[in-house]
N, C-alpha and C positions, 0 to 999 in steps of 0.2 A: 679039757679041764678049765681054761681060761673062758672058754664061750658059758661054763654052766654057771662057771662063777660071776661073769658079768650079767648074767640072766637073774641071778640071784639075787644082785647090787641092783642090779633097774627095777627088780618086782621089790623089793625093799623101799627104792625111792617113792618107787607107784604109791604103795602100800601108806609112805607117811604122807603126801601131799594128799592124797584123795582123803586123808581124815582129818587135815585141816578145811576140808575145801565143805565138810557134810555140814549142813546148816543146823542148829539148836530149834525146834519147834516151840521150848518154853523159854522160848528167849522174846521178850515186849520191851518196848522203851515207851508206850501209853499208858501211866498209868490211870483206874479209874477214880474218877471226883462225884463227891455228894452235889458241888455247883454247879446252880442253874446259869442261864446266859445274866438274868437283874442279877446276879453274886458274882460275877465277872466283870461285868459294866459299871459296879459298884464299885470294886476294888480298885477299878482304873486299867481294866483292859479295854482294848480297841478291837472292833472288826478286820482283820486282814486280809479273809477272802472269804468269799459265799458261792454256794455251789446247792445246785438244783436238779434233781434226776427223777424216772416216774417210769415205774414198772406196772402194765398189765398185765395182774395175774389170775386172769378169765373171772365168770362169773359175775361181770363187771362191777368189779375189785380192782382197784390201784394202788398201790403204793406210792408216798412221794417221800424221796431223803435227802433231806435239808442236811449239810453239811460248813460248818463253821468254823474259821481260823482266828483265834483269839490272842492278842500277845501284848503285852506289859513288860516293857524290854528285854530282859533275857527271859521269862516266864511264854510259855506255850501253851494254849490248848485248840482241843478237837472237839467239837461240840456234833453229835448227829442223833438227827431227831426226823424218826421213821413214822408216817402217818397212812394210816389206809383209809380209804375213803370210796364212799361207791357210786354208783353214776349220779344221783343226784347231790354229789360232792358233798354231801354227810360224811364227819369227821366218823369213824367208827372204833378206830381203836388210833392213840397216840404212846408214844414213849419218847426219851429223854434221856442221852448219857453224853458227858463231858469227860475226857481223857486229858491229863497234866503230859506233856511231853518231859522225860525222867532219864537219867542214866541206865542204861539198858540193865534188866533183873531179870533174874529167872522166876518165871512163874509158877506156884504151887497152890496146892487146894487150899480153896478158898482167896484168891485174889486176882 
């Protein structure tokens, strides 16, 4: 009687820790900005870090993502800017997103 019942109490404790411990998948603290890097530099943010990466994805096709740390003293952002390009380092397709670092939200359609 005591061993089922302690059996009980420990899958019960199991049972609350393991559903504090399950991560939220629509859980972000980046949210996205319509601002370019000139509407950051403008405002008076500073460069804080720069980071450079370069994926060959055959067909001689590259990717390269420029990655950017922007900050205006308690203000953050994440600047990444994915470009492919192909052996004769012709720009082929670019894009451009800046994320505001935010109190962490749950995410929903459309945002």
């Amino acid at each position: 009687m005591a061993k089922s019942k302690l059996t009980i109490f420990l899958f019960s404790v199991f049972l609350f820790f393991s559903n504090l411990s399950i991560a939220n998948p629509n859980i972000d603290q980046w949210l996205e900005s319509e601002k370019s890097y000139k509407d950051l530099i403008n405002e008076g943010f500073e460069v804080k870090s720069y980071a450079i990466s370069d994926i060959e994805v055959g067909n001689d096709l590259t990717i390269i993502l420029f990655v950017t740390v922007l900050q205006k003293d308690n203000e953050l952002y994440e600047c990444q800017e994915y470009q492919t390009i192909d052996k004769n380092v012709e720009t082929l397709d670019m894009s451009l997103i800046c994320k505001e670092l935010v109190q962490p939200y749950e995410r929903g359609i459309g945002t």
